[in-house]
PASEBA-1860 file (N, C-alpha, C; in nm, 3 decimals):
! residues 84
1> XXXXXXXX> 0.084/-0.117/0.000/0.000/0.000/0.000/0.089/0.124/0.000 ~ 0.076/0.201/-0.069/0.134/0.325/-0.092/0.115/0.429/0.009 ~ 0.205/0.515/0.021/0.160/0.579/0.159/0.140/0.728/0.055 ~ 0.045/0.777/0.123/-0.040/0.909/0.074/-0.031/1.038/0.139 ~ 0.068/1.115/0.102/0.117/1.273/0.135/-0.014/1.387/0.130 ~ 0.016/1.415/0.192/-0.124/1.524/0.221/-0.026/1.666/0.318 ~ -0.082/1.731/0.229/-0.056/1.930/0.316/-0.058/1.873/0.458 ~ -0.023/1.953/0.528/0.003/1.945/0.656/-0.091/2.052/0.693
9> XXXXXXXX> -0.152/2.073/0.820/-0.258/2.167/0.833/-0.216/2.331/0.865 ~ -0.320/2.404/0.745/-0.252/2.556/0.720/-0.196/2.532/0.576 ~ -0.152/2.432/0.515/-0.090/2.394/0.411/0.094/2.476/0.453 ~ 0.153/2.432/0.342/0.317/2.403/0.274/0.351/2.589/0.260 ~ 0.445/2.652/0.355/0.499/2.762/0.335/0.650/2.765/0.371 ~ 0.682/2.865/0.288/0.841/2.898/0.269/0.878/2.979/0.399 ~ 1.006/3.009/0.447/1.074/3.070/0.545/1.052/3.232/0.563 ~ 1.004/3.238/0.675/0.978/3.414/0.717/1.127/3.430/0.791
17> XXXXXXXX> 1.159/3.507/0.744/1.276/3.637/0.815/1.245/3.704/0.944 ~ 1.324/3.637/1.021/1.305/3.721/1.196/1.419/3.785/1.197 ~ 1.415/3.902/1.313/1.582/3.925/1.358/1.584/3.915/1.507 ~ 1.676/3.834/1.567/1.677/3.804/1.690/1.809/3.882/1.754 ~ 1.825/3.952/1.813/1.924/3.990/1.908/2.007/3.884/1.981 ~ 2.178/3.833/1.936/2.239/3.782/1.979/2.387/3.818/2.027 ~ 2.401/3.811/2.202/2.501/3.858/2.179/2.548/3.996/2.153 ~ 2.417/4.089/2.160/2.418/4.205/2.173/2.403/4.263/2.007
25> XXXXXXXX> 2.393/4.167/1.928/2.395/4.226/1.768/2.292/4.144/1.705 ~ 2.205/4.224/1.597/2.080/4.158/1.570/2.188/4.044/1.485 ~ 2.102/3.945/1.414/2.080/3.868/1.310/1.953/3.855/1.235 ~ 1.945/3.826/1.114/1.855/3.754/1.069/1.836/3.622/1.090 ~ 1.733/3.534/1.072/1.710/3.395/1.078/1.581/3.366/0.978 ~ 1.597/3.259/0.883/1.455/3.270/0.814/1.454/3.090/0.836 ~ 1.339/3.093/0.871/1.235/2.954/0.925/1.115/2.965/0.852 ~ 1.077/2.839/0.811/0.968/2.845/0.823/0.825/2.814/0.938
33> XXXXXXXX> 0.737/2.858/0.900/0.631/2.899/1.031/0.642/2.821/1.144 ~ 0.638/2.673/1.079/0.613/2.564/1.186/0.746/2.531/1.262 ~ 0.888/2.595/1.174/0.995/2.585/1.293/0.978/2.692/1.418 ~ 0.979/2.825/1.344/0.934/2.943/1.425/0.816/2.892/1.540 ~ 0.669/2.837/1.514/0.612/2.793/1.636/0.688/2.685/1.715 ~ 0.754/2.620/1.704/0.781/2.465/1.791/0.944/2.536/1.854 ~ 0.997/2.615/1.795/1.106/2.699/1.883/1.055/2.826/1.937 ~ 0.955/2.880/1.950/0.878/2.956/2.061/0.821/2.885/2.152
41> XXXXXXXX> 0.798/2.723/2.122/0.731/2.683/2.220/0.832/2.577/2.330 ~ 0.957/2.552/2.255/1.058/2.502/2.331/1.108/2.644/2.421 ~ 1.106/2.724/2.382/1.121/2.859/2.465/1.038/2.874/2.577 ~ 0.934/2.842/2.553/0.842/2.844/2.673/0.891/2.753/2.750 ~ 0.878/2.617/2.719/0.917/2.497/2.764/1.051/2.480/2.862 ~ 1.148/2.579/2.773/1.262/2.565/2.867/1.261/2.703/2.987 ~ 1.104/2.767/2.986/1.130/2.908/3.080/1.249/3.001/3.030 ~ 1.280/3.041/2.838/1.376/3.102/2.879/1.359/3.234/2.752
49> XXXXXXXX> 1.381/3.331/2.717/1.343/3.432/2.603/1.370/3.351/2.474 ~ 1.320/3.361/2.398/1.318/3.347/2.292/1.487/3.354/2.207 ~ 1.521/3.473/2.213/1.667/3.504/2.178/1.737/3.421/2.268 ~ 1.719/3.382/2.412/1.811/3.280/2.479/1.838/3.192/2.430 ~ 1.734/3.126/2.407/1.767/3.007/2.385/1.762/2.965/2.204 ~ 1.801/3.125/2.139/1.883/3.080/2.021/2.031/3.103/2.049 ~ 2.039/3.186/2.127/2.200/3.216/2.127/2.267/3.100/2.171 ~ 2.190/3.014/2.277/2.240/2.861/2.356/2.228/2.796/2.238
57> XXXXXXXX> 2.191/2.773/2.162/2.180/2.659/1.987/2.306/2.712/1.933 ~ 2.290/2.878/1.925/2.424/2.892/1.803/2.540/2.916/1.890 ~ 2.559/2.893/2.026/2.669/2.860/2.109/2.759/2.716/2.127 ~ 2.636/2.644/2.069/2.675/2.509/2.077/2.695/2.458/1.921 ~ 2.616/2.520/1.827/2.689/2.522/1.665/2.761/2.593/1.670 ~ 2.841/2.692/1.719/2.945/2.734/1.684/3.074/2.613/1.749 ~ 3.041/2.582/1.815/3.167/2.446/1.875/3.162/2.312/1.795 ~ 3.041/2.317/1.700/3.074/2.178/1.626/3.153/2.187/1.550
65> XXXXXXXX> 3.204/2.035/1.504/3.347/2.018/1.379/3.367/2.102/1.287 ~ 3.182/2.070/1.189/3.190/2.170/1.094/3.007/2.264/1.110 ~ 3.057/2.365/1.158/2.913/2.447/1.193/2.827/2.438/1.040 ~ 2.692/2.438/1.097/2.583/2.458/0.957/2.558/2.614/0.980 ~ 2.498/2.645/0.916/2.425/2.796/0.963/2.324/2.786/1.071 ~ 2.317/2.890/1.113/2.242/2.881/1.205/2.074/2.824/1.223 ~ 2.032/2.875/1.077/1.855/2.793/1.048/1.888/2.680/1.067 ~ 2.006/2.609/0.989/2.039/2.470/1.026/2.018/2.428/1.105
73> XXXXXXXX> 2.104/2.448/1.191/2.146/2.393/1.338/1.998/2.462/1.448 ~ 1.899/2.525/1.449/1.800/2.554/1.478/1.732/2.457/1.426 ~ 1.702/2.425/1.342/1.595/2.278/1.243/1.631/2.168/1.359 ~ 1.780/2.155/1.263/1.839/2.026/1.370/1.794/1.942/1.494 ~ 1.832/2.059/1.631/1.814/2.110/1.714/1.678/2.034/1.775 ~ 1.586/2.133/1.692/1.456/2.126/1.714/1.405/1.971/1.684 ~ 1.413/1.930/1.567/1.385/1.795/1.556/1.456/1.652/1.631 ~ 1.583/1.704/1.704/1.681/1.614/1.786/1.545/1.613/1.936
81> XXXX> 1.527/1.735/1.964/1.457/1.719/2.062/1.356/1.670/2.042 ~ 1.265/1.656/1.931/1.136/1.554/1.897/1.149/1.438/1.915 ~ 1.254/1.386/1.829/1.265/1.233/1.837/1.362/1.164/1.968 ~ 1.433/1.285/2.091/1.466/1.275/2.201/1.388/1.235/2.320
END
């Protein structure tokens, strides 16, 4: 039996552009929606600002072998803790 793909609810969108304050200097970051909700809500989750607990992600990609960018390692991240 074939397995059958279907939109996800809200349907299929491309990456919005945030700028988060890190470290005392903005950045950009572009996610799309459903990363942006599930890392506001690990934010909640961990009690900590929003910008915290990106700067703690790109504190800890900046120490890997070979760093991704930061959306990367935010995706990553986020989905390590799903299937964690």
């Amino acid at each position: 039996m074939a397995l059958e793909i279907v939109a996800p609810p809200g349907g299929f969108h491309g990456p919005v552009k945030r700028s988060i304050t890190i470290a005392g200097h903005a950045t950009s970051i572009s996610l799309e929606p459903i990363f942006w909700a599930a890392l506001e809500a690990a934010a909640v989750d961990a009690a900590l600002p929003l910008s915290a607990l990106v700067a703690a992600i790109d504190h800890a990609r900046i120490g890997a072998d070979a760093p991704p960018n930061l959306a990367s390692a935010i995706r990553t991240w986020l989905m390590a803790q799903r299937s964690g």
